[in-house]
Structures are given as C-alpha cells and as structure tokens.
C-alpha positions as CSV (number, residue, x, y, z in Angstrom):
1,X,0.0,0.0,0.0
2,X,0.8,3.4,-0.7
3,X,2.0,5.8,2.2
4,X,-1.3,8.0,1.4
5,X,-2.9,4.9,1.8
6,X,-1.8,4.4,5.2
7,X,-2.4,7.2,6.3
8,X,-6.0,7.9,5.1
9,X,-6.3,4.3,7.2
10,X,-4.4,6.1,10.4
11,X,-6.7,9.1,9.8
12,X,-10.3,6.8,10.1
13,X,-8.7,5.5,13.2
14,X,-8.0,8.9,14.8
15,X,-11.5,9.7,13.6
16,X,-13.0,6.8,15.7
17,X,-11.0,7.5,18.5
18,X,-11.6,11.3,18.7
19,X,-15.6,10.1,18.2
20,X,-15.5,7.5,21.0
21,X,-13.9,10.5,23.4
22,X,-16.9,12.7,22.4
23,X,-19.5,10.4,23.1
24,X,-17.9,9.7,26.0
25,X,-16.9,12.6,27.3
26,X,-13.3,11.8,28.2
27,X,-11.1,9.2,27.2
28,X,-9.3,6.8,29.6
29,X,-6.0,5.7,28.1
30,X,-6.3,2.2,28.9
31,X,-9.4,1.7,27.3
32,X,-7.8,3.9,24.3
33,X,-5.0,1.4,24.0
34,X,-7.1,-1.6,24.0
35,X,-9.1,0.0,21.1
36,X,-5.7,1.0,18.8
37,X,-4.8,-2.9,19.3
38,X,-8.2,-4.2,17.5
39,X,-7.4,-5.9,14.6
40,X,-10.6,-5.1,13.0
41,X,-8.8,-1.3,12.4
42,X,-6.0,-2.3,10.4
43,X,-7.5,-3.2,7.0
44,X,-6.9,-1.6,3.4
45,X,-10.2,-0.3,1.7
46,X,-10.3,-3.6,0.3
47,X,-10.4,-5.5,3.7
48,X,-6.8,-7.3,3.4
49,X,-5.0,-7.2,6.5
50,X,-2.0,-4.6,7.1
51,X,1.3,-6.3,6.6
52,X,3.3,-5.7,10.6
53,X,5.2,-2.9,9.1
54,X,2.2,-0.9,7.9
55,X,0.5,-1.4,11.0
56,X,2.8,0.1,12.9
57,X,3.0,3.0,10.7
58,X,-0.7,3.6,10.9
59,X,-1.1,2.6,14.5
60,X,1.9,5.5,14.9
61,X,0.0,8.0,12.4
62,X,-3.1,7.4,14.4
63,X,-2.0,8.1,18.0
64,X,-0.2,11.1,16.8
65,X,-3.0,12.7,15.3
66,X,-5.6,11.7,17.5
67,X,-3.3,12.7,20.6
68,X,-2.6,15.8,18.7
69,X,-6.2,16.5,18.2
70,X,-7.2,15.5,21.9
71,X,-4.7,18.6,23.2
72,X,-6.1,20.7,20.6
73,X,-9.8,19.7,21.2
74,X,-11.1,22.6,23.1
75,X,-9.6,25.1,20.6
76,X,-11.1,23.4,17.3
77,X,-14.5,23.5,19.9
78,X,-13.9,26.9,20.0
79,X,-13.0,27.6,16.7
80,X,-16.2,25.8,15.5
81,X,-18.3,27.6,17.2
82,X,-16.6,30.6,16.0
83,X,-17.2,30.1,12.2
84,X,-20.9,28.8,12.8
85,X,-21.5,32.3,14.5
86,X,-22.4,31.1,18.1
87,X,-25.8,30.2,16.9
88,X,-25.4,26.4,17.5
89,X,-24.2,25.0,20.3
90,X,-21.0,22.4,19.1
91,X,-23.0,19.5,21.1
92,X,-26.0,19.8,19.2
93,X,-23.9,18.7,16.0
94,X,-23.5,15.0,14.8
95,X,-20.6,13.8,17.1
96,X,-18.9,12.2,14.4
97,X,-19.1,15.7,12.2
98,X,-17.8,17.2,15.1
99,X,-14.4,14.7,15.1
100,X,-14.4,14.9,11.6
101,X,-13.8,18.3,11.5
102,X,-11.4,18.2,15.0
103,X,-8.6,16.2,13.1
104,X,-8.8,17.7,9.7
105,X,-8.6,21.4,11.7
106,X,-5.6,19.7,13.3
107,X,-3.9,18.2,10.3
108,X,-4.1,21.3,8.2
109,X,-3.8,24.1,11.0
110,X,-1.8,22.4,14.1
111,X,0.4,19.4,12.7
112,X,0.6,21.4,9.4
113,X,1.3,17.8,8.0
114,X,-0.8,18.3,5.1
115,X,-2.1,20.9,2.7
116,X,-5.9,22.5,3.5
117,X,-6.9,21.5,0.1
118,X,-6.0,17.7,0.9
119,X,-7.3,17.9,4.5
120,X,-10.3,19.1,3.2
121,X,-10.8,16.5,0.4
122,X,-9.7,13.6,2.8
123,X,-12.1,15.3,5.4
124,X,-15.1,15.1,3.1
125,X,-14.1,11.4,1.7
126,X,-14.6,10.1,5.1
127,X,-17.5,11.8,6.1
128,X,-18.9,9.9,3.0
129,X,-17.8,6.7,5.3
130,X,-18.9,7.7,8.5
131,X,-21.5,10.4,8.1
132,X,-25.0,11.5,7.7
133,X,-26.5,12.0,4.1
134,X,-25.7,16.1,4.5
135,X,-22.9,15.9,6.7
136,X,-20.8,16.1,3.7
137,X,-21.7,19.3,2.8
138,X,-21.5,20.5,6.0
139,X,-18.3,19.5,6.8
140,X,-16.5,20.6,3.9
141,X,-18.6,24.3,3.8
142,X,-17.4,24.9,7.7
143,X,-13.9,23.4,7.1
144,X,-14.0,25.9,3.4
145,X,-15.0,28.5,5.9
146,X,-11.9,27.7,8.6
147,X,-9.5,27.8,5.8
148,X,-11.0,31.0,4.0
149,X,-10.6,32.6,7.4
150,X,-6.8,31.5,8.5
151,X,-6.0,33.0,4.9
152,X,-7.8,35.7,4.5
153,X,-6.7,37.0,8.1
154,X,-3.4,35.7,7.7
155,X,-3.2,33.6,11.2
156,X,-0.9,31.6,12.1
157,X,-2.1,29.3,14.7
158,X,-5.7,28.3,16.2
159,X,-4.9,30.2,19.4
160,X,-4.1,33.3,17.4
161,X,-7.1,32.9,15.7
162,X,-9.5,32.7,18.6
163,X,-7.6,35.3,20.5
164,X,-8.3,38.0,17.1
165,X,-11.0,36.6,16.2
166,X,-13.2,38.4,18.2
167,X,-11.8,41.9,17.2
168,X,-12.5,41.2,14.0
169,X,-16.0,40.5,14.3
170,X,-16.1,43.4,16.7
171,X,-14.7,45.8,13.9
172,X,-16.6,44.3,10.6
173,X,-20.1,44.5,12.7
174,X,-19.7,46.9,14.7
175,X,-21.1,45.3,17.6
C-alpha cells in the first residue's frame, strides 16, 4: 500500500478514537490502547489485513493525530463555534461531524502535516464513510470556511485565531 494509503487508514482511526472520546466525554488511556490494538482497524479499503510494518506506521499516524487532536480539542471546539457564528451550540452537531472536522482542523492548521486543500478532500471522503447523508456538505462548507478565514486573516495558529477573532468580528459589525 501506498503511504497516502496508510495514512488515510491512520486518519479513520484517529476519527473513531476522537468520536469515541466525544461520546464519552473523556477518554481513559487504557481503554484507548485496547481500542488501537483491534485488529478489525488495520484493514486496506479492500479488507486485506495490514502487513506488521504498515500497522505500525498507521497505529503511529493514528496516535499522533488523534493525541494531537485530543490537546487541541477545546480550541477546534472553539474555533467551530466561532465560524458557525455562536448560533449552535458544538453538542448539538453529529458527534462524528464534530471529530471529523477536530482532526482535519488539526492536520491542516496544528500538525501542518498536510495541505488544506487535501485535509479538506480527505475530510469530506470520510465523512462519505462515517457520516450523515448532509454531513458532507456541511463538513467541507465549515472546514472551506476555517481555511478561508486562516487565509484571508493571515493567522498563524488556532490560538491566534481565537484570541483576534473576536476583534474582528467586533470591527466588521460593529457590535
């Protein structure tokens, strides 16, 4: 398998694992590494088992991003909430829209491991997997929205972003 490969695999797994700690509402390690060991995880798209070595690439891939996007998760909450305008509540979304759009946020704007454009695509492709009929459309319009705004404005990191975020909205609106 291709590297992209293995790491679109990784990526489903850190998906499941951030959605298991949302539904949750924590995540205890133990029970975390019991989950990464499942066999069932390591498959290609057409359900033949991961040789050892690609396992362990995608079992490390995994961890790193979902760890990555655990530390981060309160941020991307915040940043959510930011781009759909305070008027929902990020618990009254789909829990798995809501980790969908946790580890793309943190490939493409924390890890800067991949390029928006790819994070996005990769985003949407999954949410196909995992996903609601809209949540497609959804996903990629707020992620489109994230990555508008982090160019547009020019930040650099999400705490940047939440920290002038709210001067900007104060200026354009006047509020």
């Amino acid at each position: 398998m291709t590297e992209n490969q293995l790491r679109h695999i990784a990526r489903k797994i850190a998906i499941q694992l951030v959605y298991a700690a949302i539904i949750n509402k924590d995540y205890d390690k133990d029970v975390l590494a019991e989950m990464i060991e499942e066999d069932s995880f390591y498959v290609s798209e057409k359900q033949t088992p991961l040789t050892s070595g690609e396992k362990d690439f995608v079992k490390k891939n995994a961890l790193e991003l979902f760890t990555a996007t655990m530390e981060h998760f309160d941020d991307t909450e915040d940043l959510l909430r930011m781009e759909l305008n305070h008027s929902w509540r990020t618990e009254r979304l789909a829990p798995v829209d809501r980790a969908i759009i946790s580890v793309a946020v943190t490939e493409f704007y924390v890890l800067k491991s991949i390029p928006v454009p790819v994070a996005i695509s990769e985003a949407v492709t999954i949410t196909h997997i995992f996903g609601g009929q809209k949540s497609s459309s959804f996903v990629n319009g707020v992620l489109a929205q994230i990555a508008k705004d982090v160019e547009r404005y020019g930040f650099k990191n999400i705490d940047e972003f939440i920290s002038k975020y709210y001067v900007l909205v104060y200026q354009n609106f006047n509020i």
